[in-house]
N, C-alpha and C positions, 0 to 999 in steps of 0.2 A: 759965481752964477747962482741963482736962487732957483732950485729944484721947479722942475717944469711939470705943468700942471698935465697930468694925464687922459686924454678923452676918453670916453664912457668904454666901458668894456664889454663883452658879449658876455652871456652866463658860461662857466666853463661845460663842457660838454662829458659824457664817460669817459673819453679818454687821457688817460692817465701817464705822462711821461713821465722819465727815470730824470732825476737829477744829479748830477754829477759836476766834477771840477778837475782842476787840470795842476800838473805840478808847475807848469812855465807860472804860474802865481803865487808862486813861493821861489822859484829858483829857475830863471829867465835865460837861457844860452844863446838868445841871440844878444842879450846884454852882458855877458862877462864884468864881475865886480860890481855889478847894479848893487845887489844887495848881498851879504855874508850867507854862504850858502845853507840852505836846512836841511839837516841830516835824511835818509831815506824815511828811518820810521819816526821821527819825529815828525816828518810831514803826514803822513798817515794820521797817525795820532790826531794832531789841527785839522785834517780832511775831518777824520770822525767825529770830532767833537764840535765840528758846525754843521753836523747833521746833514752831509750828502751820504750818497746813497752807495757812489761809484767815484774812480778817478781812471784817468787816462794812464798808461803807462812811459815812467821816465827814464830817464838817462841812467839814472841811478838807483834804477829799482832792482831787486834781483831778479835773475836772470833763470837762476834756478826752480821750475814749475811748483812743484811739491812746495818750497820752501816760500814760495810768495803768495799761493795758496793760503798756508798758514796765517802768514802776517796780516794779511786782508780780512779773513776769515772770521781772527780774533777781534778784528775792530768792527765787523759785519761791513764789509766793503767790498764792493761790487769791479772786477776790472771791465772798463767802460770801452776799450778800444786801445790804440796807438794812433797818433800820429807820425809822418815819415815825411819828410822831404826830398825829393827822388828828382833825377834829372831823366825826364820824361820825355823831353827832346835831342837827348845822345843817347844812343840807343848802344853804345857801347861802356858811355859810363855805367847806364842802366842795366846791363849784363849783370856788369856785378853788382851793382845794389841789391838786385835779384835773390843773386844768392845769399847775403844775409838779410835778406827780408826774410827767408823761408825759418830761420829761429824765429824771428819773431812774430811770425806767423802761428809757429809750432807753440809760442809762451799763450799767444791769443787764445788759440785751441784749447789748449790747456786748463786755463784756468775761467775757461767759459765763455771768454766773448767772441763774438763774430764782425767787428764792425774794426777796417782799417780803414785810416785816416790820410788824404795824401794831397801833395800839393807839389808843383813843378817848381823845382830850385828858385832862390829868388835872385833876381842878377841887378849887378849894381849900377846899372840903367834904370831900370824900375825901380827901383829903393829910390836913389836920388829924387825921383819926380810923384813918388807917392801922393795920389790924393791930387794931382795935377796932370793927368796925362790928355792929353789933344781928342778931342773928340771927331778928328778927323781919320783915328787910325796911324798917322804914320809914325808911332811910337810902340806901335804892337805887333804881331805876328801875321805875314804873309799864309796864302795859301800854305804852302811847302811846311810852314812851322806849325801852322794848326794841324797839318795831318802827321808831323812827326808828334806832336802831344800826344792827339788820341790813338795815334797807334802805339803809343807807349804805355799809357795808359789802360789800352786794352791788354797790351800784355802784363800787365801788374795785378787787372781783373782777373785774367784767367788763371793766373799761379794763385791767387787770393782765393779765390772760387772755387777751384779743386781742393781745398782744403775746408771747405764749409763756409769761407769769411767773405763776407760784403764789401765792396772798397767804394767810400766814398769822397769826390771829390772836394776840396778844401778853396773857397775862393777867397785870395792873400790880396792886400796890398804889397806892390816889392815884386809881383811877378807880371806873365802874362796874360794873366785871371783875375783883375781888379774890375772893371770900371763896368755898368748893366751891360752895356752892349758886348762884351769880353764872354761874358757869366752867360750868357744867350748863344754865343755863338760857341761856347762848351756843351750847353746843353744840345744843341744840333750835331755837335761832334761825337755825342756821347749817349745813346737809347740803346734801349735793352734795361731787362733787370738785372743785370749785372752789378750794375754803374746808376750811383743818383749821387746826388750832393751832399756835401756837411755844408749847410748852410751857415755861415757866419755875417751875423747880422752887426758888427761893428764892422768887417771889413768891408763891406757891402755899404752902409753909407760913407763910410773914409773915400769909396771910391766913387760917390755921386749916388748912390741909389736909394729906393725908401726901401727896406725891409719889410714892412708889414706888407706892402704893396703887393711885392716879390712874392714872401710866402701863398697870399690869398690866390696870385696865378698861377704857381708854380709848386705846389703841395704833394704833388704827387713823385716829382724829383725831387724832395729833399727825403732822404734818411736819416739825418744823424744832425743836429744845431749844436752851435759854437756860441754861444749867449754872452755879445757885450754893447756899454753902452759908448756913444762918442761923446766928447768935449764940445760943443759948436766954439767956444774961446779958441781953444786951441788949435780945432782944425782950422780957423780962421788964419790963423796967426801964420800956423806951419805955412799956409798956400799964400802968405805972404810973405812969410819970410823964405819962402822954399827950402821948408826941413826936409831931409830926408825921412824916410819911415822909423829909422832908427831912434833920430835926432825926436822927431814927436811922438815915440816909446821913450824916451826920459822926461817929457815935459806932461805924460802922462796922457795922451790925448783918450785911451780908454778912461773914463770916468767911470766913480761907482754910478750904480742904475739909480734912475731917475733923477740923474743931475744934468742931461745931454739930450740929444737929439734924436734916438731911439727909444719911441713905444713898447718900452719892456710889457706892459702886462697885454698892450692890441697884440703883441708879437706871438704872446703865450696862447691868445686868446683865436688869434689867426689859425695856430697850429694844431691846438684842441679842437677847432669845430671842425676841422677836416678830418677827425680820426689818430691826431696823429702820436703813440707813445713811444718813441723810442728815446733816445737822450738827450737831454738840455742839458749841455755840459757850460758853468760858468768859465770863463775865460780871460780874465782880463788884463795880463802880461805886467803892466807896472800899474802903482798905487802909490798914494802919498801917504798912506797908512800903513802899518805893517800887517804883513798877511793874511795873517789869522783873523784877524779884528777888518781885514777888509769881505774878505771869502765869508767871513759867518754875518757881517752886514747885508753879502748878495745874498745869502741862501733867507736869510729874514724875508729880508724884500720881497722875493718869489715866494713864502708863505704866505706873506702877511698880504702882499698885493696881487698874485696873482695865483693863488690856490692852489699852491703846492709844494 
């Protein structure tokens, strides 16, 4: 596909978001064996030398505060949040997730950041039909399951909360948080400042939406963006061939930016003239490239195309 021409951009405004990247871009666990795994501080290293700012905290980072401190420190790297995936509607599996959230709450604390990242488990109903689901609803959650979400969800704010840290919510393909009208009716489930969104602008059109759109209405519920772009080939394809979400995570359906159907710089552009600095974390799970060489192509891009 021949790189899509992008429309005119706003001037960027004062505000100045943090840029940041994610480890699932170097070492993917919802893919096992995608690619040969890269050591903890060797990904660091590839984080710093393509010039983000921050990362997400991984699987395989250490656990130890003082000691990851360090490692980040010396590379001038910023810990940007965690991601978590929490079953938000068992509220007994949710118990215990609880309780080892509060370490990783404690690591958050710790080494500075305040911003947890979360999304309701994905179940293998929603994976299979990714990027296809009924726009009539009856592939999604009942009253009774929307209020076990956000009552789970509010209890994961309030343990977050007490502790200084912001939780926001993560909308997936693969769950019950995909498609505009899902994303809306979280948003109704979910006011207060407790609670806004990690806006993720690739899952967001995967599941029919425009992104820029979204942001320009909805600016004030997002805290925290997940920055990627879509294939239109592939999503095409997947919704014909009915891939699973998994199945169109190997075929690559996150594309480097400006190859797809997301207005990377309208997006950037959407977000600065509301005010908005908090993190633009790059994100984009598989690549036909290898890592390094694809992550410091995105962080290019957002210099060289959208001022930052």
């Amino acid at each position: 596909m021949e790189p899509r021409e992008d429309s005119d951009v706003s001037p960027p405004t004062s505000a100045t978001p943090l840029v940041g990247t994610a480890p699932v871009n170097w070492n993917n666990d919802d893919l096992p064996g995608w690619r040969t795994p890269v050591p903890f501080l060797a990904m660091l290293d590839e984080m710093a030398a393509a010039g983000y700012e921050g990362t997400e905290f991984g699987a395989d980072f250490f656990r130890d505060i003082a000691q990851l401190r360090s490692e980040l420190g010396q590379r001038q790297l910023r810990l940007a949040g965690s991601y978590q995936w929490l079953h938000l509607r068992d509220h007994e599996i949710l118990e215990q997730e609880m309780v080892a959230l509060s370490d990783t709450l404690e690591i958050l604390v710790g080494c500075g950041s305040r911003d947890l990242i979360v999304a309701d488990a994905m179940s293998p109903h929603r994976i299979a039909i990714a990027g296809q689901v009924p726009a009539d609803g009856n592939a999604g959650l009942d009253d009774d399951g929307w209020n076990l979400l956000s009552s789970g969800l509010r209890l994961v704010s309030e343990q977050a909360t007490a502790q200084g840290v912001q939780v926001h919510y993560h909308n997936h393909v693969g769950t019950y948080v995909e498609t505009p009208a899902e994303v809306d009716r979280l948003l109704l489930e979910t006011t207060g400042d407790d609670l806004d969104l990690c806006f993720d602008t690739g899952h967001f059109a995967y599941g029919g939406g425009d992104p820029t759109a979204f942001i320009l209405e909805h600016r004030d519920r997002i805290g925290y963006l997940h920055l990627k772009d879509v294939s239109e080939t592939v999503l095409e394809e997947a919704k014909r061939q009915r891939w699973s979400f998994l199945d169109a995570l190997r075929q690559i359906i996150f594309c480097e930016f400006g190859e797809g159907i997301v207005d990377i710089p309208q997006v950037i552009a959407a977000l600065r003239s509301g005010g908005y600095s908090g993190w633009v974390i790059v994100e984009q799970d598989t690549s036909s490239r290898p890592s390094t060489e694809s992550s410091t192509a995105s962080r290019a891009f957002l210099r060289n195309r959208c001022g930052l």
